[in-house]
C-alpha positions as CSV (number, residue, x, y, z in Angstrom):
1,X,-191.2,153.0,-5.9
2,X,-189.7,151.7,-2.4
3,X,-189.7,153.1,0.8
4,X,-187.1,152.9,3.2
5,X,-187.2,153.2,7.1
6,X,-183.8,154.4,8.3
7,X,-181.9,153.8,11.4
8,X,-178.2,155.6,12.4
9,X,-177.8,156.0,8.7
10,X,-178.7,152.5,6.8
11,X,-181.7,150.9,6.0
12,X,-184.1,149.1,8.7
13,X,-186.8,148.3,6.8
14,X,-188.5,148.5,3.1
15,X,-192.0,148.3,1.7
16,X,-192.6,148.4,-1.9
17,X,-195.3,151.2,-3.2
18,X,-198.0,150.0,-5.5
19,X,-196.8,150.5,-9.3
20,X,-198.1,153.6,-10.9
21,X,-198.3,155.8,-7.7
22,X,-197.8,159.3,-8.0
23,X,-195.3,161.0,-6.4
24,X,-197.3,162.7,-4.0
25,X,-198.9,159.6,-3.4
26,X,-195.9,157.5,-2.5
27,X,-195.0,160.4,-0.1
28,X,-197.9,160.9,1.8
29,X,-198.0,156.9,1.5
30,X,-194.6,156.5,3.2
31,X,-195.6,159.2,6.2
32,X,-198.3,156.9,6.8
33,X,-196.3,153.4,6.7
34,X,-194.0,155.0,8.9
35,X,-196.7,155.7,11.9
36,X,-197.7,152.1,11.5
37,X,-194.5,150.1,12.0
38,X,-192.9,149.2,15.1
39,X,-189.8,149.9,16.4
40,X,-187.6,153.6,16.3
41,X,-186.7,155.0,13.1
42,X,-184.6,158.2,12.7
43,X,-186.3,159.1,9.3
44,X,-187.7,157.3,5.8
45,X,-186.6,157.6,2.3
46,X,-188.9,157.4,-0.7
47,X,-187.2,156.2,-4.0
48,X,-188.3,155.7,-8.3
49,X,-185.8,153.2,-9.1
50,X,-182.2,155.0,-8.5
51,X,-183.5,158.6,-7.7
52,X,-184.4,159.8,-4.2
53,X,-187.8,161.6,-5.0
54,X,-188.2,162.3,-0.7
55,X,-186.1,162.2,2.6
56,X,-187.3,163.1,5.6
57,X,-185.5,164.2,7.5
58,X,-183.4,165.8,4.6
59,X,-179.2,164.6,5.3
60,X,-178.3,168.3,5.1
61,X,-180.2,169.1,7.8
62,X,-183.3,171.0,6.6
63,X,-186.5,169.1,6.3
64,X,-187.7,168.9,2.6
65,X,-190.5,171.3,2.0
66,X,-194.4,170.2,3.0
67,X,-196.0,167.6,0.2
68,X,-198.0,170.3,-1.2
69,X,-195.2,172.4,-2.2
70,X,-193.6,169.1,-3.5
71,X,-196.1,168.7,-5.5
72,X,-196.3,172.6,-6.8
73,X,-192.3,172.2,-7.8
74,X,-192.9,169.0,-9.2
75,X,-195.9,170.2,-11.5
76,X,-194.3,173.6,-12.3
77,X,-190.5,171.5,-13.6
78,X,-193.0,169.2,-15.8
79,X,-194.3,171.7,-17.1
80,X,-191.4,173.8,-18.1
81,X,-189.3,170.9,-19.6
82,X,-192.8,170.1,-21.7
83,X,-193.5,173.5,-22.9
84,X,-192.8,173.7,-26.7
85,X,-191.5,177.3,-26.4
86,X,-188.3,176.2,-23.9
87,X,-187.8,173.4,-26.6
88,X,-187.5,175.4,-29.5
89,X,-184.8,177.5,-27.6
């Protein structure tokens, strides 16, 4: 996963997350990266190869919800799409 800094809507800075990271981890990752680097930044953008997992602030306005409820969506979707009932359907 990468994390990208943005700055009036393009890219001002990357750092590449550790292989394996979770989600979560890459998120609450990122919000830390972000206090440590110099210089202004108008938000930061968390990314698993080609799919936006986070952006904060969200483009449409609304931030994305708190890490924990991230993290409640993203465990209640896996297990949905895993549960051998909904397959069978």
């Amino acid at each position: 996963m990468r994390c990208y800094f943005v700055r009036d809507g393009h890219i001002a800075g990357v750092e590449v997350l550790p292989p394996g990271i979770s989600v979560e981890d890459a998120i609450a990752r990122a919000h830390t990266l972000s206090s440590k680097r110099k210089g202004p930044f108008d938000g930061l953008e968390v990314w698993d190869r080609g799919r936006a997992v986070f952006r904060h602030p969200d483009p449409g306005g609304e931030m994305l919800a708190p890490i924990s409820r991230l993290a409640s969506l993203l465990a209640r979707e896996s297990s949905l799409t895993s549960s051998p009932s909904l397959a069978a359907e």
